[in-house]
C-alpha positions, 0 to 999 in steps of 0.5 A, a space after each residue: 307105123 313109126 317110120 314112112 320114107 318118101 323116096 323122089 325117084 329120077 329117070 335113071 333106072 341104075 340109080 334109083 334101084 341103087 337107093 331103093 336097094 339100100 334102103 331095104 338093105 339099111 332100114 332095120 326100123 318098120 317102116 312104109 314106102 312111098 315112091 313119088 316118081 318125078 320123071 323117071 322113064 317107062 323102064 323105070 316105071 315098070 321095075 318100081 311097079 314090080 316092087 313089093 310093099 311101096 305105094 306108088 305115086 305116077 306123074 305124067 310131067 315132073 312135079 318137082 322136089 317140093 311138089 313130090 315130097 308134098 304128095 308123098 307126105 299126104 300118104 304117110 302114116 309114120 310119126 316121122 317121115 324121112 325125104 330122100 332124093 334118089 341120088 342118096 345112098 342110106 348107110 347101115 344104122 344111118 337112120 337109127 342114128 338121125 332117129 336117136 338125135 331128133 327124138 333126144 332133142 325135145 325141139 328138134 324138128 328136122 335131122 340130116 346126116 352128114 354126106 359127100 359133095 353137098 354144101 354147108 355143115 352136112 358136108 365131109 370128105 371122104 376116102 374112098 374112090 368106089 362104092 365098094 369101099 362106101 360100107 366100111 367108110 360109113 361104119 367108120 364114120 359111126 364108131 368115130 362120132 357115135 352119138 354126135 350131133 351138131 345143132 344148125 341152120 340149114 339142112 338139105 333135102 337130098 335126105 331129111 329126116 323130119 317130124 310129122 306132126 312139124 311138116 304139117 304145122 308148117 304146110 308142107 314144102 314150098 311149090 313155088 320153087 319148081 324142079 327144086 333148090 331153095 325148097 328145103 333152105 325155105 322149110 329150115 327158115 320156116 321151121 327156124 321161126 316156129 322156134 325149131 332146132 335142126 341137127 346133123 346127126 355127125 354118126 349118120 352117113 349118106 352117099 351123095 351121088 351129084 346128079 351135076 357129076 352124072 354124063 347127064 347132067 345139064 349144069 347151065 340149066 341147074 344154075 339157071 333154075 338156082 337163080 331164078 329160086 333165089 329170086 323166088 326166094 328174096 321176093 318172098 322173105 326179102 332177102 337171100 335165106 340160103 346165103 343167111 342160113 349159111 352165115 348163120 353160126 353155131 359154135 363149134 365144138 372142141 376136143 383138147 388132145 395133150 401129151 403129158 410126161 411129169 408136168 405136175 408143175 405146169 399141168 394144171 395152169 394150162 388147164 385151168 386156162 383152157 377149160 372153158 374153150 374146150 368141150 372134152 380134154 384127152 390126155 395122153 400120159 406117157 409114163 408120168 412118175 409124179 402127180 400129173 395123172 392125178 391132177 389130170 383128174 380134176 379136169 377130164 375122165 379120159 386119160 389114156 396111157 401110152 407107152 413111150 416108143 421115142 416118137 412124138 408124132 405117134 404119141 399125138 397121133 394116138 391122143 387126136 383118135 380119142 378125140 369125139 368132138 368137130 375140131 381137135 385143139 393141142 396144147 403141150 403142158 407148159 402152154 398158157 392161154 392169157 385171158 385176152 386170148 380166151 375171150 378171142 378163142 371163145 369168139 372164134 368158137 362163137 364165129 368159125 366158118 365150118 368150111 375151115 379145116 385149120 386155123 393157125 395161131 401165133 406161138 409166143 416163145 420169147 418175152 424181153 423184161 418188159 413184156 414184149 414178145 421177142 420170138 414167136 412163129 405161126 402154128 396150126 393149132 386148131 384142126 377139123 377132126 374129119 379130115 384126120 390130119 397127122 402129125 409127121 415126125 419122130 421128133 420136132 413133129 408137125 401136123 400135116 394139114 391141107 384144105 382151107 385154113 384160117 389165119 386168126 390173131 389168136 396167140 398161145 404162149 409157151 412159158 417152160 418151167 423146165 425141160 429133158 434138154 437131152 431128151 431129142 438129142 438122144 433120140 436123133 442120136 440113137 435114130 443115127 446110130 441105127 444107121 436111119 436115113 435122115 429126111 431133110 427136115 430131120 437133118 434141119 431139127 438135129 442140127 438145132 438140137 447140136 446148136 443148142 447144146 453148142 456143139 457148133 462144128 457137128 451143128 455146121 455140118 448138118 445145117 450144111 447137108 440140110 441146105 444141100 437137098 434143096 428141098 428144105 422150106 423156105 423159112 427152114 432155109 432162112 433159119 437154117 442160114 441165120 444159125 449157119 451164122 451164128 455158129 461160126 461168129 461163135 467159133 470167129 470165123 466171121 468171113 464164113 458167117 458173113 458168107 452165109 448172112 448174104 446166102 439168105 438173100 437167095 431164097 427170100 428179099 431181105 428180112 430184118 434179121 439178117 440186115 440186122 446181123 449183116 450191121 452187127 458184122 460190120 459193127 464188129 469190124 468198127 465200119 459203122 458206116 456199113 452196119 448203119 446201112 443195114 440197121 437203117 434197111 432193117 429199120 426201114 422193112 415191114 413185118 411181113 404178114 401172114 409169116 409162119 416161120 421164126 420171127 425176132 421181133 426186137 429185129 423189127 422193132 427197137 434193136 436197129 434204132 438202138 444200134 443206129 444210135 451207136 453207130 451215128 455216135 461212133 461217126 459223129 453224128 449226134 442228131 442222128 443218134 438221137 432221133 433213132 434213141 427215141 424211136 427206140 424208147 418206143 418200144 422199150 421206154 423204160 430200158 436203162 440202155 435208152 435211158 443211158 444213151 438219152 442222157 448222154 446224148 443230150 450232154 453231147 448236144 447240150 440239151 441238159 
């Protein structure tokens, strides 16, 4: 007999009919039966009795989880023996797949599938709300991670898959630990020290029913018990090895997902710059007429074509479908990583915690001429493939994310050689003239794109709708507001630009840009004592962290001391002028604006 599965029942009768019934439905291997009962009532006792092809194992008192599966692992014949809770639920091919990964693995000694509302690595959301929908979601799971696994620390015992000839080497579970908990954190540690490998096999799917989430459940009892094996536990190892196992890392795994059109000059530095971070790179061609499929060849196999429909969230979304790996990375072409940043992503490979579902990395968008980033935000960049985020929008997409999320210091940089500055206009433009209703974020992206091409009445116009909804993100208020701004300064309506510099203090404190502009506004006007008010405020402000909108880090920096060096000239004071000149050289040491003003100022002071 190749395969034995020891089933631990409970005393819920609908409950472990349910788990017998999927495995005679799901297992399509031969396989023997032993049932250990661990509690179950007469009612119960008496349908597994009435089953056929099962050895039956009676107890007069609960053995427990160890204990049970010991007495079942006596009877086996199987070269592997699969332990199964009742409370789990096998899936069509669930096994076949937990069989394929631990007899691929040459160490392996235990495999478990991937479940719902279980802890760990083992753990993944899932859709649907009743088990009529649990076969489809299974089916799905596996045509998704087909022949994926995971190499782990720790697996659960609610279903584990393990060799037989490992369970002997080892002993057997621990009894010690009663009822149950710490049992199977026990064997992994155990197995780990014999120089084992433990695998999740991602394209198996169990239903986990939490025995805590039944009207039965008694949870203070639960706990009670977790603590008292916990202790079990440090008194045997000397430490807590559940809490070890889970701190205990392997790297994660990455797909690269890009959208490319035309990128032959770009492509292959963005490539070259990731290939070592990611473990598979999906390109997704939407009718390249130059090189870049061909270069593209050099690095990956999967490269997929997709017809161009004017929908930049559709094209994404259909690059993160190919993706087969635990998280997707995306990257547009005219992206580069610079070598302190791999070796920080590799890190972070090295050391994520798998409980994260996004982690987001600082997007460098503008450099000065001495290499200081001047322009950056915050994006999510690195997503968990299972939870199938979306990217959301025609144009100036985003990728929808939810869960918890990491805030690395990782930054990605983007360095554009070249771009179709018409080519998201048009699109907004046609999506318009369609008679298409614009959301507010839409409103806020086309208002951009009409600034950018200074279109600055139409830009105001939409900036203004968009402000109106009162539905916008804060940090698309605040940007919505300095571009409000902006516009009309270009146009020299310096009463309305003022007007909505001071109308950014309605949805957040003052931020360094806006005091920044407030001092070029008075500086315009020659009242200096204003402007040197609001550089002085700017200058006084600190960087907020965890911001994920538009930073202008020269606003933060060098630029109010600079302008507060003009300011305090104007009005005579000299001193002060200086001192806010060399603070400014330390940020920009070498700029002949600090350069020119030191020498004129030690004149002034008759430092020379």
């Amino acid at each position: 007999m190749h395969i034995s599965i020891v089933l631990l029942t409970c005393e819920d009768l609908e409950i472990t009919r349910q788990s017998l019934e999927h495995i005679i439905r799901y297992t399509d291997e031969p396989y023997e039966l032993i049932v250990v009962n661990n509690g179950s009532n007469d009612e119960t006792i008496e349908y597994l009795k009435s089953q056929k092809d099962i050895q039956l194992i009676l107890n007069s008192v609960p053995p427990g989880i160890a204990k049970g599966y010991n007495q079942g692992a006596e009877l086996v014949s199987g070269k592997f023996i699969l332990f199964m809770s009742c409370y789990s639920l096998l899936t069509e091919n669930g096994l076949k797949s937990m069989l394929r990964c631990i007899q691929a693995q040459e160490m392996a000694a235990m495999v478990g599938p991937v479940s719902n509302d279980v802890s760990g690595h083992q753990r993944i959301p899932i859709p649907y709300k009743d088990l009529s929908d649990l076969d489809d979601f299974a089916r799905q799971n596996r045509m998704q991670n087909m022949g994926n696994n995971k190499q782990v620390f720790r697996l659960l015992s609610h279903c584990l898959l393990v060799k037989k000839e490992v369970i002997e080497e080892l002993g057997g579970f621990d009894e010690r630990f009663g009822l149950g908990t710490y049992e199977d954190d026990d064997l992994c540690f155990r197995a780990l020290n014999k120089g084992y490998s433990l695998y999740i096999a991602l394209d198996a799917f169990v239903h986990y029913v939490n025995p805590l989430s039944l009207p039965s459940a008694d949870p203070a009892s639960f706990f009670r018990l977790l603590a008292e094996n916990r202790q079990k536990a440090i008194d045997k190892w000397g430490y807590d090895i559940a809490d070890f196992l889970i701190k205990a890392r392997t790297p994660i795994s990455i797909s690269l997902c890009m959208i490319v059109r035309n990128e032959e000059e770009v492509l292959a530095r963005c490539l070259d710059c990731v290939k070592e971070i990611a473990d598979e790179i999906i390109i997704v061609d939407t009718g390249s007429t130059d090189s870049t499929k061909k270069i593209a060849r050099r690095y990956t196999e999967q490269i997929f074509d997709f017809k161009w429909i004017d929908d930049f969230a559709a094209a994404r979304n259909f690059a993160f479908q190919h993706a087969s790996k635990e998280y997707i990375l995306w990257l547009d072409a005219d992206d580069v990583i610079f070598e302190d940043e791999q070796i920080k992503f590799l890190t972070l490979k090295q050391t994520l915690d798998p409980s994260i579902d996004a982690v987001t990395m600082n997007y460098n968008l503008g450099f000065d001429k001495h290499g200081n980033i001047t322009t950056s935000l915050r994006r999510n960049r690195l997503v968990k493939r299972s939870n199938h985020f979306q990217w959301i929008g025609a144009v100036h997409e985003y990728l929808a994310v939810h869960g918890q999320s990491l805030d690395s210091d990782i930054a990605i940089t983007h360095k554009s050689e070249w771009h179709d500055s018409e080519r998201n206009l048009n699109i907004y433009e046609k999506r318009l003239a369609a008679g298409e209703a614009f959301s507010p974020r839409d409103q806020y992206y086309f208002a951009n794109e009409l600034l950018d091409h200074q279109m600055y009445d139409r830009a105001i116009e939409w900036y203004q709708k968009f402000l109106e909804t009162g539905q916008g993100w804060v940090e698309d208020n605040l940007a919505a507001c300095r571009k409000l701004a902006n516009c009309f300064h270009r146009l020299g309506d310096l009463s309305n630009a003022e007007k909505y510099i001071f109308k950014s203090f309605i949805y957040d404190t003052p931020r360094a840009e806006f005091c920044c502009l407030l001092g070029y506004h008075f500086q315009l006007s020659e009242q200096f004592r204003q402007a040197a008010f609001w550089y002085k405020m700017a200058s006084e402000l600190e960087k907020p962290l965890g911001n994920r909108g538009f930073i202008d880090h020269a606003s933060w920096t060098w630029v109010p001391h600079i302008q507060l060096c003009v300011c305090y000239d104007r009005l005579g004071e000299y001193e002060l002028a200086y001192r806010h000149n060399e603070i400014a050289a330390t940020f920009i040491p070498d700029d002949l604006s600090v350069l020119n003003n030191r020498e004129y100022l030690e004149k002034r002071l008759g430092k020379g």
